[in-house]
C-alpha positions in Angstrom: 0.0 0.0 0.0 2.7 2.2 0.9 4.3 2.0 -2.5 1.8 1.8 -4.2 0.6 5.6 -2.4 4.7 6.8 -3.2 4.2 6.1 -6.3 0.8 8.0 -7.0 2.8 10.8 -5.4 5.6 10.7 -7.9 3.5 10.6 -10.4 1.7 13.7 -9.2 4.9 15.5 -8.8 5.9 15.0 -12.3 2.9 15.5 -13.8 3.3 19.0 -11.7 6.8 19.2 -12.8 5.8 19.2 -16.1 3.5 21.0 -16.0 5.3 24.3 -14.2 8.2 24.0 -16.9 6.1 24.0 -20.1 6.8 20.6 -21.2 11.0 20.1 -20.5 10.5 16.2 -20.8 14.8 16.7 -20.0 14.2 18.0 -16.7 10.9 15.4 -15.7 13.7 12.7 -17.2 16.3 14.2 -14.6 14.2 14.1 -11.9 13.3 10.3 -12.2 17.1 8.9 -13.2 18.0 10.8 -9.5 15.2 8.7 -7.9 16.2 5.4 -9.7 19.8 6.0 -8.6 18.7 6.6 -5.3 17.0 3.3 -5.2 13.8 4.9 -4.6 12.0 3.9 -8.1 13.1 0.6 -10.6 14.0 1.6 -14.2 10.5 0.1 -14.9 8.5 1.9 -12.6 10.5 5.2 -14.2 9.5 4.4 -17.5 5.6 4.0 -16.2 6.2 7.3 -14.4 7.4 9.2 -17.8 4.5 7.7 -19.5 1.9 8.9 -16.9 3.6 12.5 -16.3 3.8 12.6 -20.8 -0.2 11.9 -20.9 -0.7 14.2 -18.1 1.2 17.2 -19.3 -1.0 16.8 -22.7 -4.2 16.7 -21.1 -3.0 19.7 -18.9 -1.4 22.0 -21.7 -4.2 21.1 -24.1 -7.1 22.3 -21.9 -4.9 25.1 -20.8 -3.8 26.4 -24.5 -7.0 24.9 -26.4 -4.5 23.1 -28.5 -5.3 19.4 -29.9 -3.2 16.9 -27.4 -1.0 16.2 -30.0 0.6 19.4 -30.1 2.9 19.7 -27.5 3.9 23.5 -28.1 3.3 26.6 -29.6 6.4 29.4 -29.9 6.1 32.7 -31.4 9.5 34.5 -32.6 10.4 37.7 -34.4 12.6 40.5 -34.9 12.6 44.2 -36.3 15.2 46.0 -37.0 15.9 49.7 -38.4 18.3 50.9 -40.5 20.2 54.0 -41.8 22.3 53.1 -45.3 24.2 56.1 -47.6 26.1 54.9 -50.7 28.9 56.9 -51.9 30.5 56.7 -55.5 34.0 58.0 -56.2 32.5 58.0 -60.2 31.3 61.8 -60.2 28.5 59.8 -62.5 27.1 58.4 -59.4 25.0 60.4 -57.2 25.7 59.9 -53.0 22.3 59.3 -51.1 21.2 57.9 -47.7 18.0 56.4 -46.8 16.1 54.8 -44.1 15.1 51.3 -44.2 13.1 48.8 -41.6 12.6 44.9 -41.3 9.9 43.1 -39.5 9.3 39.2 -38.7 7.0 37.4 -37.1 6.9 33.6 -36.6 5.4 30.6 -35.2 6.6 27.2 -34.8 4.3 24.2 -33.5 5.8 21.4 -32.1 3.5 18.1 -32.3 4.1 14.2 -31.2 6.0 11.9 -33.6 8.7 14.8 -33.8 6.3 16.6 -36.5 6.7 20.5 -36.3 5.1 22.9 -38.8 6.3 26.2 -39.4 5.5 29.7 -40.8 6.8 33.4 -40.6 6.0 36.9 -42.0 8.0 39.4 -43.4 8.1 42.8 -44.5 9.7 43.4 -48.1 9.3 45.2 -51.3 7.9 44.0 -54.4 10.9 42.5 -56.5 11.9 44.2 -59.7 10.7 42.6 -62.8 9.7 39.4 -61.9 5.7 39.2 -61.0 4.2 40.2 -57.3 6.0 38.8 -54.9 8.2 40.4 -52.3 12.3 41.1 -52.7 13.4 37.3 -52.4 16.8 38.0 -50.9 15.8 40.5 -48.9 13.3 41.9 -45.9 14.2 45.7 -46.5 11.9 48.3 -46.8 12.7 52.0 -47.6 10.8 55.0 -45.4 9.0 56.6 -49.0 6.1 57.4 -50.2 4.8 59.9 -47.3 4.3 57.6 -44.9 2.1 54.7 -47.6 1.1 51.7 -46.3 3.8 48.7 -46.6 3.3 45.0 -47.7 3.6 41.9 -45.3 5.0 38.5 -47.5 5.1 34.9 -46.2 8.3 34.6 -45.9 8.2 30.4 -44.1 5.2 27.7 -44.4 6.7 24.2 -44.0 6.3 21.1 -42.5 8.9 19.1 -41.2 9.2 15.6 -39.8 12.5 14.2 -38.0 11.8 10.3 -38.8 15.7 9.4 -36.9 16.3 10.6 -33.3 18.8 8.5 -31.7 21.8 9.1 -29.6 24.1 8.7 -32.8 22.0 9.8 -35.4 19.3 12.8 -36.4 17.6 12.6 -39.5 14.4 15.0 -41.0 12.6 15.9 -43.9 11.6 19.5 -44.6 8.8 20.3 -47.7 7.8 24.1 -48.5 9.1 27.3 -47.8 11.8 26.9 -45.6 15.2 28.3 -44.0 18.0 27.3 -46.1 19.3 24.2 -45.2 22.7 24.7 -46.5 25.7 26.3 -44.7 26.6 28.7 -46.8 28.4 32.1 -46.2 26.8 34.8 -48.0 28.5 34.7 -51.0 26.5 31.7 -52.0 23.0 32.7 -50.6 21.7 35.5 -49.2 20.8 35.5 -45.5 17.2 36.3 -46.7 16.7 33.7 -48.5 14.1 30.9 -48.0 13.9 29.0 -50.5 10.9 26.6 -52.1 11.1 22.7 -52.1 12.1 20.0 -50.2 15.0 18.7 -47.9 16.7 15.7 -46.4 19.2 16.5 -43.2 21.3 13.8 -41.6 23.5 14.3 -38.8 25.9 11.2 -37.2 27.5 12.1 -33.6 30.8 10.1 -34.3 31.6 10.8 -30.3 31.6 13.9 -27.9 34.1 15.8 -30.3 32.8 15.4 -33.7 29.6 15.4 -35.8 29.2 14.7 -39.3 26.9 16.7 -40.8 24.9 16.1 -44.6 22.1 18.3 -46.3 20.4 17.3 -49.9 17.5 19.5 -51.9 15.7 20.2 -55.0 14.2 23.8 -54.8 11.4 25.4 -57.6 12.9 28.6 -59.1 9.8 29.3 -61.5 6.8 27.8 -62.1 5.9 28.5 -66.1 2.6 27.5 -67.5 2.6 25.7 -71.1 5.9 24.3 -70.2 7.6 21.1 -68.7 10.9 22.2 -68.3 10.5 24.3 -65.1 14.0 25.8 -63.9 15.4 24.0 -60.4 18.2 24.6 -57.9 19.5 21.4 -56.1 22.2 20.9 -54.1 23.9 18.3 -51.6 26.6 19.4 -48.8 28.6 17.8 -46.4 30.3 19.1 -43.2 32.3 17.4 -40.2 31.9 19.6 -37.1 34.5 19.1 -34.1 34.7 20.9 -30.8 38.4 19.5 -30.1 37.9 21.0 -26.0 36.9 24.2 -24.4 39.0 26.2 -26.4 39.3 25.1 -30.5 36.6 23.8 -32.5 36.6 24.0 -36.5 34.5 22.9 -39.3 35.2 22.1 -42.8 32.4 20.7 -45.7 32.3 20.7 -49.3 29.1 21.0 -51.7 28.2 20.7 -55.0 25.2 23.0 -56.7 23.5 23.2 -59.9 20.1 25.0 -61.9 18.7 23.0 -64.0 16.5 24.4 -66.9 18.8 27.9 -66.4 17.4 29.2 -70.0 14.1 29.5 -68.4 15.4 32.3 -66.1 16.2 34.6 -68.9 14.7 38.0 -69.9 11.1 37.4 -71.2 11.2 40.8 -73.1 12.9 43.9 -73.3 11.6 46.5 -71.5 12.3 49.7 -69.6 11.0 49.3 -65.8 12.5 50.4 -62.2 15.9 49.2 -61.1 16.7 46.6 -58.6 16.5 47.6 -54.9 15.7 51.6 -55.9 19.2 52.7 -55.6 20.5 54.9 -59.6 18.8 52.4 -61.7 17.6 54.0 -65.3 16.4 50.7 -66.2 16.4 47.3 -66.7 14.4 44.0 -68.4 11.8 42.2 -67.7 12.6 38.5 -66.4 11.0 34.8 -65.5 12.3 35.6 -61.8 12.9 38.8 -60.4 15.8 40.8 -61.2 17.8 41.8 -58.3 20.6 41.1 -58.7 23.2 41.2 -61.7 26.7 40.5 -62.7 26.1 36.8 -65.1 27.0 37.4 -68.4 24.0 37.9 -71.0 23.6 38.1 -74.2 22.6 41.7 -75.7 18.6 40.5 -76.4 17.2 43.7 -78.2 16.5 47.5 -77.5 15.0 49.4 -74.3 13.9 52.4 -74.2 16.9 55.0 -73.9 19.4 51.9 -73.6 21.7 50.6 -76.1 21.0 46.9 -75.4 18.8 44.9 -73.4 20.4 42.0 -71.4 19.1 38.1 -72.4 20.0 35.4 -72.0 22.5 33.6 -69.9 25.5 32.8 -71.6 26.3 29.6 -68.9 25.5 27.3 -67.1 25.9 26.9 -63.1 27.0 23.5 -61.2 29.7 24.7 -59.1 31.6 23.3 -56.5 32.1 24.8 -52.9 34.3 24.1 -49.9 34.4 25.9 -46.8 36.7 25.6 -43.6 36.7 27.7 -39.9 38.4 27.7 -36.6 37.9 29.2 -33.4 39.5 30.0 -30.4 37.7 30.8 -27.6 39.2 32.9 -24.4 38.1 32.1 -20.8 37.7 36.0 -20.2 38.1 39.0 -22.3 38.2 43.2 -21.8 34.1 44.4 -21.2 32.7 40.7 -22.6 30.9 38.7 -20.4 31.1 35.3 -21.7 33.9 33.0 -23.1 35.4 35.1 -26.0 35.9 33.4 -29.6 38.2 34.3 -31.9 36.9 32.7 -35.4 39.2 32.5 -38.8 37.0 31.4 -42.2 37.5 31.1 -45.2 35.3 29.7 -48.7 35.8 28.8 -52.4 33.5 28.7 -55.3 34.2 27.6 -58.8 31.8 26.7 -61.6 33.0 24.0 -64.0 30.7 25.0 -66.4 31.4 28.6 -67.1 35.1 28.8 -69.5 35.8 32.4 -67.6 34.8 34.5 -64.5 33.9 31.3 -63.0 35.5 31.4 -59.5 35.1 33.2 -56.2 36.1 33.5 -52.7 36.2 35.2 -49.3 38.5 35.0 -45.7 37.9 36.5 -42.6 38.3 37.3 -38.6 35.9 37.7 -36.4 36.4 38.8 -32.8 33.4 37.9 -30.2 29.9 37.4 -31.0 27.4 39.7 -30.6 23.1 38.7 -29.8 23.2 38.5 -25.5 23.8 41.3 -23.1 27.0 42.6 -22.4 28.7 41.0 -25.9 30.3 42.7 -28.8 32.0 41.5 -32.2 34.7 43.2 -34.6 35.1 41.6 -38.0 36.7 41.9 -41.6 36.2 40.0 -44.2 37.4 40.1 -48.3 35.2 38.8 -50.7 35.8 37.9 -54.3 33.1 37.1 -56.5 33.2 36.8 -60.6 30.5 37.3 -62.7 29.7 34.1 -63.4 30.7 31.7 -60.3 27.1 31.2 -59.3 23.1 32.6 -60.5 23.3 36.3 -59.6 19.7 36.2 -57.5 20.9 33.8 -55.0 23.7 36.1 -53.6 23.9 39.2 -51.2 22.3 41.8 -52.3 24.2 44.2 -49.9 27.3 43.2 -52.3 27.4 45.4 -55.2 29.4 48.4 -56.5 29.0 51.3 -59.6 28.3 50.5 -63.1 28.8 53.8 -65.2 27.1 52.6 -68.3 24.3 49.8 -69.1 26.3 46.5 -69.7 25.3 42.8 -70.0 26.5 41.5 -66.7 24.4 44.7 -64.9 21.0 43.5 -66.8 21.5 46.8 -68.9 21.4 48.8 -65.9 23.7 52.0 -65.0 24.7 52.3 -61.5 24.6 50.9 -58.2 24.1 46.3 -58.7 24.9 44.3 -56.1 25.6 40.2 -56.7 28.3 38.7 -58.6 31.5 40.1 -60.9 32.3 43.0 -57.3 35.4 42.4 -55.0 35.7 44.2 -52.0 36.2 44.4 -48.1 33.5 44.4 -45.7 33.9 45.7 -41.7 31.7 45.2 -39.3 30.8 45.7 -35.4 27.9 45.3 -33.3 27.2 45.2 -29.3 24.4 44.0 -27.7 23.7 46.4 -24.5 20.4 44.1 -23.8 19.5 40.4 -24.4 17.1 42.3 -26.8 18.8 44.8 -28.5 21.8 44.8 -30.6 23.8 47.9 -32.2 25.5 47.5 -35.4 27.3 49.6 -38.4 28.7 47.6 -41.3 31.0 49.4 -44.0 31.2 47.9 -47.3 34.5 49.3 -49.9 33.9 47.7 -53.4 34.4 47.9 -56.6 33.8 45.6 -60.2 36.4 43.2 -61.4 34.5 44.0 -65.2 33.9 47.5 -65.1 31.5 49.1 -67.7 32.8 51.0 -69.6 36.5 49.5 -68.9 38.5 51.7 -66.8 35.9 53.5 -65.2 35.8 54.2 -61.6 33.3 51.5 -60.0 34.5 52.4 -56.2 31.4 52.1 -54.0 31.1 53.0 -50.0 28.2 51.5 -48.7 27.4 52.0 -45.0 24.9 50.6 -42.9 23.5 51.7 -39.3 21.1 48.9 -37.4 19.0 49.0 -34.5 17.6 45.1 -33.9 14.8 44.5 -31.6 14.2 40.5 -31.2 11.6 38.3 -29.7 
C-alpha cells in the first residue's frame, strides 16, 4: 500500500513538474534517473512514471492552451530591426544618397508528437523588380518613402517538417515548403534572406563527444511557367564534419556541389524599360521569369529598351559549381568588457563553376572577434570577398554586395549604377554590441568595386554603409 501511495505521489509530482516548466520532458527525465539512482523507483517503474507524467502534461497544456493533445507547443519569434544606409561613388556619375530602411518578422513554430513540427513566418519586403508580385526574395528591406504609404507583409516560411531518426548517434528530417535554407553557406552563395521553395533531407551522425558529421540534400522550384515542362530548379547536396576539439578550439570544414537545372528559363522574357533593382541609380532594366535583383552573369545583348543601347538576355552559362568551406575558433576564458567565453573565429570559402570557360571562380577569408546577440557582448570583423560574374546565378547572392556601373552593360542586366551580386570584389567591416538580451547595435562598411567594369576603366569604387538598430523576440 505504501508503494503503491509513493508512487501516485511521484506521479503527481511529475505530472506538476511538467506542468510548471512548459513541457521540458529533460528536466521530468532528470528528476526520475536521481530517484532510480537513489533506489527509490526501478528503471521500470520510471519508464511508467514518464509515461503517466507525458499523458498528463497533454491533457494539462491542451485544456490550458485549447491546443489538440497532440501538439505539444506553440512558440512565437520575431525580430525588427531599423536601419540608416548612404552609398557613396568616387564616379562623379554616381550620385551619394542615404536612406532609411526597416525589417519586421514574425513567426510561429508548432511542435507536435511523432517529432512533427510545422512552421511559418511573416516578413516585411518590397515587391521584386521585374519578376511578377511577390516580395524582394533576398531580402526583408523596406525603404521610409512614399509619405508615410502603407507597406506590404510577405510569407516569408510555411513548411512542415518531420525528424523520422532521433537516436543518440544519429538525427535525420525531412523539410517540404518554404523553408530556412538548409545549406551552410556564407553569404556569397546565398543571401541570409533567403528561404527557399522545395524539399529537404538533413542527416547528422555524432561520431563521439568531439565530432559530428553533418549532410544536407534538396531540389528547390525557381519558376513555375505554364505551357511548359521544363520548369528551372536549384539542387544541391553538402557535407560538413563539425568538431569541438575541448573548451578552447573547435573547427569545421564541408564541401558541396550545386547546380540550376533548366537555367534558360530564367532569362529575360522581353525587353523592356521598368525600375531598377532595390531603388538605388537604376535608369532601367528588363523584364525577367524571376525577379531581377541582382546582376553580374554574363547575357547576351537581347534587343533594344527604351533609352538603352541593349537589353540584357540570355544567360551565356550554365551553373553547377563546387564549394568548400573551412573555420576555426579560439575561444578565451575572459576577455576586456565581454561577459562570456570570447571566440576568436578565422573562415574562409571557395566557389568555382565548372561550367562557365571564364569568370567562373570566387572566394572570401575572414576574422571575427566575439559574437554579438546576449547582453553585455560585442563583435569586430573583416572580411574580403571575391566574386566573378559568373561563379554562381546572380539572384541567390547578397544583395548588400554590389558596386558602380557607369554605363548599361550585359553582366548589370542593362542597368547604369549601383548592382549588387556577382563580378564585385571588395572588403566588408563590421561591429555590433548587444547592450540588452534584446537589443543589438550594429554599423557595417562595405569598400567595393567591379572586377569587369562598364565602360573598362571606369571608376566602380562604392562606399556602402549601414546603421542597425535590432529588436528581437
Amino acid at each position: 500500500m505504501k508503494n503503491k501511495k509513493l508512487k501516485m505521489g511521484l506521479v503527481a509530482i511529475a505530472a506538476v513538474a511538467g506542468y510548471c516548466i512548459n513541457g521540458n520532458a529533460q528536466s521530468v527525465d532528470s528528476l526520475l534517473d536521481k530517484l532510480v539512482d537513489k533506489g527509490v523507483l526501478s528503471v521500470n517503474e520510471a519508464n511508467d512514471l514518464r509515461e503517466e507524467s507525458d499523458k498528463d502534461f497533454a491533457k494539462a497544456y491542451s485544456a490550458k492552451s485549447g491546443m489538440p493533445e497532440w501538439v505539444s507547443s506553440l512558440k512565437f519569434n520575431g525580430d525588427v530591426r531599423v536601419r540608416s544606409e548612404s552609398f557613396h561613388f568616387n564616379n562623379p556619375a554616381g550620385t551619394d544618397r542615404q536612406r532609411f530602411r526597416y525589417r519586421m518578422r514574425f513567426g510561429a513554430v508548432a511542435s507536435m508528437t511523432d517529432d512533427f513540427e510545422a512552421g511559418m513566418r511573416l516578413t516585411s519586403s518590397e515587391g521584386a523588380s521585374g519578376g511578377g508580385a511577390g516580395g524582394d526574395p533576398i531580402s526583408g528591406n523596406t525603404s521610409f518613402q512614399d509619405n508615410g504609404s502603407k507597406k506590404f507583409i510577405y510569407l516569408d516560411l510555411a513548411y512542415a517538417k518531420w525528424t523520422a531518426i532521433r537516436t543518440a548517434d544519429w538525427q535525420g528530417s525531412l523539410t517540404i515548403g518554404k523553408m530556412e535554407n538548409p545549406f551552410v553557406f556564407s553569404d556569397m552563395v546565398f543571401d541570409g534572406d533567403y528561404t527557399p521553395e522545395g524539399a529537404a533531407l538533413q542527416l547528422t551522425y555524432t561520431l563521439n563527444d568531439q565530432h559530428a558529421l553533418k549532410s544536407s540534400a534538396g531540389a528547390f522550384v525557381m519558376d513555375e511557367i505554364g505551357g511548359s515542362s521544363h520548369d528551372p530548379y536549384f539542387y544541391g547536396a553538402q557535407l560538413r564534419l563539425e568538431s569541438t576539439w575541448n573548451k578552447h578550439w573547435s573547427s569545421s570544414v564541408g564541401v558541396a556541389a550545386l547546380g540550376v537545372l533548366n537555367e534558360d528559363r530564367l532569362n529575360a522574357a522581353q525587353s523592356a524599360a521598368l525600375g531598377g533593382a532595390g531603388g538605388t541609380n537604376f535608369v532601367g532594366s528588363s523584364s525577367w521569369t524571376v525577379p531581377n535583383q541582382n546582376g553580374g552573369n554574363l547575357r547576351s545583348v537581347a534587343g533594344s529598351g527604351a533609352g538603352l543601347t541593349g537589353s540584357s538576355g540570355n544567360l551565356q552559362n550554365n551553373y553547377t559549381p563546387i564549394v568548400a568551406d573551412a573555420s576555426v575558433t579560439f575561444s578565451l576564458e575572459e576577455f576586456w568588457h565581454y561577459t562570456a567565453p570570447f571566440p576568436i573565429k578565422l573562415g574562409a570559402d571557395f566557389i568555382h563553376n565548372p561550367a562557365a570557360e571564364g569568370q567562373n571562380n570566387g572566394y572570401s577569408a575572414g576574422l571575427t572577434f566575439g559574437k554579438a546577440g546576449k547582453k553585455g557582448l560585442w563583435e569586430l570583423g573583416y572580411r574580403y570577398k571575391y566574386l566573378e560574374g559568373d561563379a554562381w546565378f546572380e539572384e541567390l547572392v547578397d544583395s548588400d554586395f554590389g558596386a558602380f556601373y557607369q554605363g548599361g552593360s550585359t553582366r548589370s542586366g542593362n542597368a547604369s549604377g549601383y548592382v549588387a551580386g556577382t563580378n564585385v570584389k571588395g572588403h566588408i567591416i563590421k561591429a555590433a554590441y548587444s547592450p540588452y538580451n534584446a537589443l543589438t547595435l550594429g554599423v557595417t562598411a562595405f569598400f567595393t568595386e567591379l572586377i569587369q567594369e562598364n565602360p573598362a576603366g571606369s571608376d566602380s569604387k562604392t562606399m556602402r554603409v549601414q546603421v542597425d538598430a535590432s529588436l528581437k523576440f
